[in-house]
N, C-alpha and C positions, 0 to 999 in steps of 0.2 A: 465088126466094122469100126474104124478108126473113128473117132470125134473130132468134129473139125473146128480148125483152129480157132481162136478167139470167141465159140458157143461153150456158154457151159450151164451148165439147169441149175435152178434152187428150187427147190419143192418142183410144182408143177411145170411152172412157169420157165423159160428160157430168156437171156440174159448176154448182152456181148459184154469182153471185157479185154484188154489190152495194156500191159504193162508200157508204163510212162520211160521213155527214153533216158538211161544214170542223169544224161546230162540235163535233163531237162526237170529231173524231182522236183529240187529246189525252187523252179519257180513256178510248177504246179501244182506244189505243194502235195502231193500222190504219187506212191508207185505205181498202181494202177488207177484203170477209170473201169468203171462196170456203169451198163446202162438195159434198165429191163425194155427187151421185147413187144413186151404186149401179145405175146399168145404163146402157146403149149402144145403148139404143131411143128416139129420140129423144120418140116419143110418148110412153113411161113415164116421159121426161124429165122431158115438160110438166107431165106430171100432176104429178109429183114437188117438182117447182121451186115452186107457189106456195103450200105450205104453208110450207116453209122461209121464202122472202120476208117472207112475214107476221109468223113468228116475228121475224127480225129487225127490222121494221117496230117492231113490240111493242116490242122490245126499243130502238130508237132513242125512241119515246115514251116509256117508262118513266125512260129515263135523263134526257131531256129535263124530265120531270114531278120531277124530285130538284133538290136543290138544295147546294152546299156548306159544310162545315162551316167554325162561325167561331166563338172563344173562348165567346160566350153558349149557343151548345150543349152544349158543355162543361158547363156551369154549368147548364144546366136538367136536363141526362143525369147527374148523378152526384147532386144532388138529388133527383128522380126515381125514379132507383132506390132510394137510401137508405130515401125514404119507403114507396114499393114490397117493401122489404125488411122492415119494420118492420110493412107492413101485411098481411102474409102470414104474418109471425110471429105477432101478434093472432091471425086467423085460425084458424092451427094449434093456436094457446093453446087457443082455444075451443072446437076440436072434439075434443080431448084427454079423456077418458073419465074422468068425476069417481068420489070415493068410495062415490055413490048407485049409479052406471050399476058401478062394479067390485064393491059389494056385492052388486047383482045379480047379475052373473054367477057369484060364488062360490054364491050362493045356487041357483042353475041346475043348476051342476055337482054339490050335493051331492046335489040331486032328482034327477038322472039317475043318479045313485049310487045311490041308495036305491029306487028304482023299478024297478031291475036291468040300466037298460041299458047301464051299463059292469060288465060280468058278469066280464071276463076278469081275469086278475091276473097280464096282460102288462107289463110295465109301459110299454112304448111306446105300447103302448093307452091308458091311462092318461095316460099322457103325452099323444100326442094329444085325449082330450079335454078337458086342460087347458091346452090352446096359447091360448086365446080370452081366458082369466081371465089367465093369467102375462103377456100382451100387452097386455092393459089396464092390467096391475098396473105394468108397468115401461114402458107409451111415455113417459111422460115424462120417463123417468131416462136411457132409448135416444134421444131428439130432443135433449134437453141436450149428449148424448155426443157426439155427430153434429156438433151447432154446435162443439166444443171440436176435434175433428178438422177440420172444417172450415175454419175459422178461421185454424188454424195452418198447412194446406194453403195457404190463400190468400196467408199474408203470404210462406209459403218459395216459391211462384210471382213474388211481387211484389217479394219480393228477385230473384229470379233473371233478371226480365225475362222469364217466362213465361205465357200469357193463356189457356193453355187450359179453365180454370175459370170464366171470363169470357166467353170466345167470342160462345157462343149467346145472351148476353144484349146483347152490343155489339151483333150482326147484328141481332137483333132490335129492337133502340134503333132503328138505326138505317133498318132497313125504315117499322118506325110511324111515322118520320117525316119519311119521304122525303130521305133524307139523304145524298149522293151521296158515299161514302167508300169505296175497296179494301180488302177484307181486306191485313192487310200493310204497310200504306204507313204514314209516321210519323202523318200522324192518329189512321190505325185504334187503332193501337198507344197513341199516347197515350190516346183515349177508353177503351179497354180496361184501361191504370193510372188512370186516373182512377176509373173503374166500381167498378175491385177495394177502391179506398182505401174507397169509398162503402160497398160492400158489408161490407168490415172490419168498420168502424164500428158499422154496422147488428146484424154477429153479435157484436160486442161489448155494443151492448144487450141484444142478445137473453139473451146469458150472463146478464148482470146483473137481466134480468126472473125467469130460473130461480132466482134468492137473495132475490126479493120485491125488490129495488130498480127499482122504474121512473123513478128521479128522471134517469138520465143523459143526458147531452148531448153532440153528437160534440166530440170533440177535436182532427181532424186538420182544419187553418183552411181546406180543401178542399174538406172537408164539409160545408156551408150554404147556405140559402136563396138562390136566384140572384137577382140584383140586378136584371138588365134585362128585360123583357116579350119573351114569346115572339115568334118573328121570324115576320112574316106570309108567308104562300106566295102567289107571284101568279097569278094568274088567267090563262085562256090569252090571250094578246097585250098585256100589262101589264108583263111583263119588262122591266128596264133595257135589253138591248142589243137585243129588238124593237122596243120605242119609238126606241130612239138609227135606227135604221134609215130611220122614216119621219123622224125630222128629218135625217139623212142625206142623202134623196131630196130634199127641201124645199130642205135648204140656202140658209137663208133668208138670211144673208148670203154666200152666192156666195162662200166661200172656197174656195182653190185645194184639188185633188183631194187633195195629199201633206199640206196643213192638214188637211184635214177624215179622212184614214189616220190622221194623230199626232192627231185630238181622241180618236177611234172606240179606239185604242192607251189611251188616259191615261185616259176614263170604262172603259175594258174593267179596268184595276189596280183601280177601285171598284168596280166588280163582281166581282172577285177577292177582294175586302175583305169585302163584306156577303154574298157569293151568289150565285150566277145564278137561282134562281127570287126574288130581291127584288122585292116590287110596287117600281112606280117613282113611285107615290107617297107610300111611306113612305121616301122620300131626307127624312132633314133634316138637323138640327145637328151633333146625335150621333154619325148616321152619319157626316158630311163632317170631325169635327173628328176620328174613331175613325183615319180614311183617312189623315186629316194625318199625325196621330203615328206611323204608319208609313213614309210617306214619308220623312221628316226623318232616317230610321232607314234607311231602302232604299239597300244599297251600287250603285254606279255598277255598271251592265252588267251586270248580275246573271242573263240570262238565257245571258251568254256567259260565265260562271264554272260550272264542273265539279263545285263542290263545291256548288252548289245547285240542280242538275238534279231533275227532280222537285218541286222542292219548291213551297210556295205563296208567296205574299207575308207572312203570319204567320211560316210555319217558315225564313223565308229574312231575314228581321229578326233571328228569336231565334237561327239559326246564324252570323248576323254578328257576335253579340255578342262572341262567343270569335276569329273570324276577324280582325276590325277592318279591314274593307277600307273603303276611301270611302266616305261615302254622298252622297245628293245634295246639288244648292247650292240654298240659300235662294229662287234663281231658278228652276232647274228645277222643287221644287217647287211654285212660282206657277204654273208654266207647267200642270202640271196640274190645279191650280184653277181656273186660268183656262178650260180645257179642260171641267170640268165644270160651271164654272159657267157659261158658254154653252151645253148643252145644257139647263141648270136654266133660264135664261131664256126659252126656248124652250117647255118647261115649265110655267111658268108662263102665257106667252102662251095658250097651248094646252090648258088647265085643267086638266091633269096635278097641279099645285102652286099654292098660294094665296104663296107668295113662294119668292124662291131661297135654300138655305140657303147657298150657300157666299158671298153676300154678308159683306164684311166679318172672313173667314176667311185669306185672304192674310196670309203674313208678311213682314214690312218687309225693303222691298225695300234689296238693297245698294249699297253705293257704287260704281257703275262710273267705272269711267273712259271717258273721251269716245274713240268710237272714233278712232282716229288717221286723217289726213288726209297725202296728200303736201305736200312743200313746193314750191315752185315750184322748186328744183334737184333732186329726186329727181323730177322728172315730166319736166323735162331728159334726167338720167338715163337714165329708164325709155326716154323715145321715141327715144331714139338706141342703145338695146340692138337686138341681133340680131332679135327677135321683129318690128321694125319697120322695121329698116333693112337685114338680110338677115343669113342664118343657114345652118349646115350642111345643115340640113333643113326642109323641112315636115311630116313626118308625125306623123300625131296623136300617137301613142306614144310620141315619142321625143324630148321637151322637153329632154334633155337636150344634145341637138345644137342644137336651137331658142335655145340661151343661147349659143350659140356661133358668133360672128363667121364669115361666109360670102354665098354670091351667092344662096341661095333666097330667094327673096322672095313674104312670106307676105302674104297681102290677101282671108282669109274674117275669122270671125269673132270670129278670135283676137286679127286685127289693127284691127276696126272698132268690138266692144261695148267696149273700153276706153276708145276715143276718143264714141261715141254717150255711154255712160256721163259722159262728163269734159265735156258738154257740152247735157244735157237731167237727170240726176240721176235717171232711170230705170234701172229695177234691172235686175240683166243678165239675168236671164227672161225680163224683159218683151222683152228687145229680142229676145233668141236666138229667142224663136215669131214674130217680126213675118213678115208675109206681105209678098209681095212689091207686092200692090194697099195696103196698111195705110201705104205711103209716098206720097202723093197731092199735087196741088196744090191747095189751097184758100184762095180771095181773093187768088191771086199769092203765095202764100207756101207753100211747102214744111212738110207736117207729116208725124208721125209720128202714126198712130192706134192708140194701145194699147189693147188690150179683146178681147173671149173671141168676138165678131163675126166672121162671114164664115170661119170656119177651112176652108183648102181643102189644109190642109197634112200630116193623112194622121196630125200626132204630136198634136192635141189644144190648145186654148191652156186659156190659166187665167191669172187676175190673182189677187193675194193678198187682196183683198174687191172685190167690186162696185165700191166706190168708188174703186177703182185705175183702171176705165177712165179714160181721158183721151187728150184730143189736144194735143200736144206739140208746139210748133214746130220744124225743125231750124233748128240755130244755124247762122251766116252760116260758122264757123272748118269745121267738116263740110261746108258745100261747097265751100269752100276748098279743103280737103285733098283730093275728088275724091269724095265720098261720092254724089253724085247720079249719074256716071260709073259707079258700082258698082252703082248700082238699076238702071240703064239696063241693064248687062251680063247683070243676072240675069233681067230682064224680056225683052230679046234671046232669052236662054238656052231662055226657057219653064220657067225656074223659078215655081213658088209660094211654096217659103219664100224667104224675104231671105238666109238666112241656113241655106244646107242642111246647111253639117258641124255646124251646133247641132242637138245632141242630147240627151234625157231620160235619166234613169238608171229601175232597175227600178223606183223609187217617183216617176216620173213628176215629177222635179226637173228642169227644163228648165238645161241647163251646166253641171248640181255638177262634173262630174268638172272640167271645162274650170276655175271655180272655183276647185278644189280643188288643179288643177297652177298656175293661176296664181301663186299664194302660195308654190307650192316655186320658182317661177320669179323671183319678185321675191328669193326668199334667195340664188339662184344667180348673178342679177349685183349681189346685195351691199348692195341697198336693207332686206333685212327682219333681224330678229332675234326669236326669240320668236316671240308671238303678234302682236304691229304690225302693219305695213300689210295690205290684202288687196283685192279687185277690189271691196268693198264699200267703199273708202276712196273711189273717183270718185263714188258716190252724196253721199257727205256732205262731199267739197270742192263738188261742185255747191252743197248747202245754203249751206256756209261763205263762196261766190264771190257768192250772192244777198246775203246777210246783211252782206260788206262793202258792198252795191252800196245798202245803207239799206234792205234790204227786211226785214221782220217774220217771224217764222216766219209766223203767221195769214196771210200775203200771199200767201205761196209756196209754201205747205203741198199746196193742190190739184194743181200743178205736177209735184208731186211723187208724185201720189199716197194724198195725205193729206186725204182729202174725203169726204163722201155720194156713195152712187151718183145719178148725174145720166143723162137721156134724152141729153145733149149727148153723155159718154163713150160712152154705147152706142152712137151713132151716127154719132159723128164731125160732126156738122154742128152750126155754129154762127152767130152776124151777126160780118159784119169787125171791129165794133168791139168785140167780146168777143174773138176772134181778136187784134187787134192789141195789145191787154195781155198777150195770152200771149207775141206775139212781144218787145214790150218787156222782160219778164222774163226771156226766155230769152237775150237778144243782151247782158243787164247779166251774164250768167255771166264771166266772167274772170279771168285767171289772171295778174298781172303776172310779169314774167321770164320768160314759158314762152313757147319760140322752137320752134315748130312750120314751119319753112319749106323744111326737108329732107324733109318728108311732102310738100307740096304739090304738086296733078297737074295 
C-alpha cells in the first residue's frame, strides 16, 4: 500500500513534512518544514497531517500575496504614521472633558453630598467619590505629562538602537500592507528608526498644541510628504517573474537555455528592485532608470562576498559605499538592460506594455578593444604544440601533461573544434553538440548542419538565436587533414554525438570548461598573456580571413551565424546554387604562412 503523501515516520512516531516552495526558500529560510504528529497510529496520523498541511499551504499563500520593501515605503510609512499620530492626538484633544462637562461633575458631587449619600467622614470614602471630578479636572495635565515622558522615552530608544516602543506599530505597518519584511532583519530595523523619527516629531507637535501653538511643522527632512505614488500590488498572475515564465516557455527568439537562465537571473535584480508582488505593467521609466542607478553602484560578485549575505540589492549598494569593492562595467550593466528590455519587448508584443521603457536607457557603450586574433606564426605555433602533435597525456584533467611534448596522440574534440573553428568561424558549441548525422553530403559537397534539429544526443542542443541555425560547408583544408576519416570512425563506432568527450557544464554551456582550460593552455606554451588570445580568437580570424578575401561583413555575416532565422537553417536543405556561394565563401577562408602538413592523414 502506497504512503501518503507528506506522512513519513521517524522511529515510532509519525511526522508531516512538505517541501518549501524554490521560490519561497529564501525567505523561509528551509527546503522543507517537518512537524511531529504526536502519535504512532498511523490513522491518527492521517487525520492529524491535513490540518497542518493546510496551515502551511496558508501560510506559502500569504507570503506569496506580500510583496518587498523598497525606499518609497519607507517614505509612505513614516508619513503615514506621523499623520496617523497627529490625527489621534486631534481625537483625544476632543474627547477630553471641557469646563461645562468638569463643572458638572463638581456640581454632581456636591448634590450627592448634600442629599446624604456620602454620609461617611472616611475620608477614603470621600475620596473615592471624587475620583470622577479630580480625573476630569487633571486628564489634560496627565496626557501632556504622558507625551513629555514619552517622547523622551522614544528619542533614549532611538539613540540606543532600541524598537521596542515602535514594534507593534512596524508590524502592524507592515501587515496593512502586505509587506514581506522579518522582524530583525536590517529593513525591519531601519523601518522601525524611521517610524520612531516620525512619531517624535508627531509628540513634539502634540507638546506644542498643549501651549496653544498649532502652527508647527516637522523638522527632521525625514519627516514629509512622500514623493512617489503608492506601489500597486499585482494581481494573481500579473507578477513580473509569472509573466517572465510564460515568455520563458515562448521563447520567442529561440535563445540558448544558459541565455535565457542569465535573462530570467538580470529581470529577477529588477524585481529585487521594485518587489515581487510588482504588477508587470506598471514597469516604466522610473522604475528602469531607479534599477540603473543601482546597478552602476552594484559591487562585482556580491552574492559571493560574506559581508553582504542577507542583504538586498538597496542595502548591498548602501553597504558598499563604506566597503568600496568593484562595481559593475558600463557593459555588464547593458547587458542587463539588455536583458530587460527583451522581455519588455515581448511585452509590449503581448499587450502587457503600450512601449518598452528601457528603450533608450543604455549607457554608452565603451571602448573595447577588437578581440585579438592569431597571427599566422602563433597558429604555426600552436599546431605543432603537444595538444596536436603529441603529448604526455590525454586525460581530460590533466592539461598540464597535455602542454607537454610526448607520443599520446590526442584526436577528440580537443584536437578537431580548433581546427573546425579556424575554418568555418563557427562557435565551439555549436560544433561540440554536432551530431553525428549533422555532418552530411549535400549536392556533392560536404556540410556541417548547425541547428537545435534532430538531437538524438541525450545532452540537449541550442544555438544562441534561431538565427544561428545554418548550414556550413566544410572547408577543402578539414578534409585534408582527415576530418571526414573521423566522422567515418564515429559513425563506424555507433556514435550519435561527433564529438562525445564534449560536454555541458551545470548551466548547460556546451565546452566552457574545455574553453576555459584552453586559454590556460595557450599561456603554458607561451602564446597568451593577460586577457589576449582565447579559443574565441578562430571565430574571428575566420571573419578577419573572409574580409581579406574582399568580402563585406553583410556578405558573410549569415555564415556565421549572424542572420534571421531561416526554414533553410532549420532544415538543412537548400538548391546547389545557393549551396555553392556558401561553398565559395568558405574555401576563400585563408590563412597565408600557416603550414598545416604535419596534421595531414
Amino acid at each position: 500500500m502506497a504512503r501518503i503523501s507528506h506522512l513519513i515516520r521517524r522511529g515510532a512516531a509519525y511526522s508531516a513534512r512538505i517541501r518549501v516552495p524554490l521560490d519561497l526558500v529564501q525567505i523561509i529560510g528551509k527546503r522543507e518544514l517537518v512537524k511531529a504528529l504526536g502519535t504512532n497510529d498511523e490513522a491518527e496520523a492521517k487525520r492529524r497531517l491535513y490540518p497542518v498541511i493546510s496551515e502551511w499551504q496558508r501560510g506559502f499563500d500569504d507570503l506569496r500575496s506580500r510583496r518587498s520593501l523598497v525606499p518609497a515605503d519607507r517614505e509612505h510609512a513614516v508619513w503615514d504614521h506621523y499623520t496617523a499620530t497627529m490625527e489621534r492626538d486631534e481625537a483625544e484633544r476632543a474627547n477630553l472633558p471641557g469646563e461645562t462637562e468638569i463643572e458638572q461633575a463638581r456640581s454632581e458631587l456636591i448634590g450627592r453630598a448634600q442629599r446624604g449619600e456620602i454620609a461617611s467622614a472616611d475620608p477614603l470614602v470621600i475620596l473615592d467619590a471624587s475620583l470622577d471630578l479630580k480625573a476630569k479636572q487633571e486628564a489634560s495635565a496627565v496626557a501632556s505629562e504622558a507625551r513629555k515622558v514619552k517622547v523622551a522615552d522614544m528619542r533614549r530608544q532611538l539613540a540606543q538602537g532600541e524598537t521596542a516602543l515602535i514594534a507593534h506599530e512596524v508590524d502592524a505597518y507592515l501587515d496593512e500592507n502586505r509587506l514581506l519584511v522579518e522582524r530583525g532583519t536590517p529593513d525591519w530595523i531601519s523601518l522601525a528608526r524611521h517610524m520612531m523619527r516620525a512619531e517624535i516629531e508627531a509628540l513634539d507637535r502634540a507638546i506644542e498644541r498643549d501651549r496653544g501653538d498649532y502652527s508647527g511643522q516637522p523638522r527632521d527632512p525625514l519627516v514629509k510628504p512622500a514623493t512617489g505614488p503608492r506601489r500597486e500590488v499585482a494581481k494573481p498572475g500579473e507578477k513580473i517573474m509569472e509573466v517572465f515564465e510564460i515568455f520563458a516557455r515562448e521563447n520567442p527568439r529561440r535563445v540558448a537555455q544558459d541565455r535565457l537562465d542569465q535573462t530570467r537571473r538580470d529581470v529577477g535584480t529588477f524585481v529585487e528592485c521594485v518587489g515581487a508582488s510588482f504588477p508587470v505593467h506598471a514597469i516604466d521609466k522610473v522604475a528602469v532608470r531607479d534599477w540603473k542607478a543601482l546597478l552602476v553602484k552594484y559591487p562585482v560578485r556580491a552574492s559571493e562576498v560574506n559581508d553582504f549575505k542577507g542583504m538586498n540589492i538597496h542595502q548591498i549598494v548602501k553597504a558598499n559605499e563604506k566597503l568600496g569593492r568593484p562595481v559593475l562595467s558600463d557593459r555588464t550593466v547593458n547587458r542587463y538592460l539588455s536583458s530587460l528590455g527583451a522581455f519588455c519587448n515581448w511585452l509590449v508584443s503581448n499587450g502587457y506594455l503600450a512601449q518598452n521603457p528601457v528603450s533608450g536607457m543604455s549607457l554608452p557603450k565603451e571602448k573595447r578593444s577588437k578581440t585579438q586574433t592569431f597571427t599566422s606564426e602563433q597558429l604555426n605555433i600552436l599546431f605543432s604544440s603537444p595538444l596536436f602533435t603529441g603529448a604526455q597525456s590525454d586525460k581530460e584533467g590533466e592539461w598540464r601533461y597535455i602542454s607537454r611534448p610526448g607520443d599520446v596522440q590526442i584526436r577528440d574534440h580537443r584536437y578537431w573544434v580548433p581546427l573546425v573553428m579556424l575554418f568555418s568561424g563557427a562557435r565551439n558549441g555549436e560544433i561540440g553538440q554536432l551530431a553525428t548525422n549533422d555532418v552530411r553530403e549535400l549536392h556533392g559537397h560536404w556540410v556541417f548542419h548547425i541547428t537545435t534539429e534532430g538531437d538524438q544526443t541525450e545532452q540537449g542542443k541550442s544555438v544562441k538565436t534561431e538565427g544561428s541555425m545554418r548550414v556550413v560547408p566544410v572547408h577543402p583544408e578539414l578534409i585534408r587533414l582527415g576530418f571526414l576519416g573521423y566522422h567515418a570512425d564515429r559513425v563506424k563506432a555507433g556514435d550519435k554525438q561527433l564529438f562525445p568527450g564534449a560536454k555541458r557544464n551545470e548551466r548547460g554551456q556546451m565546452m566552457a570548461e574545455f574553453s576555459r582550460e584552453f586559454g590556460k593552455y595557450l599561456k603554458r606554451i607561451g602564446l597568451k598573456e593577460g586577457r589576449g588570445l582565447s579559443l574565441y580568437s578562430f571565430r574571428h580570424g575566420a571573419a578577419d580571413a573572409l574580409r581579406r578575401a574582399g568580402y563585406l561583413d553583410n556578405q558573410f555575416g549569415f555564415i556565421l551565424g549572424h542572420a534571421e532565422a531561416s526554414m533553410t537553417g532549420r532544415y538543412g536543405q537548400m538548391p546547389q546554387g545557393m549551396l555553392e556561394q556558401r561553398v565559395e565563401l568558405i574555401n576563400a577562408i585563408a590563412y597565408p604562412g600557416l603550414n598545416l602538413d604535419h596534421l595531414a592523414q
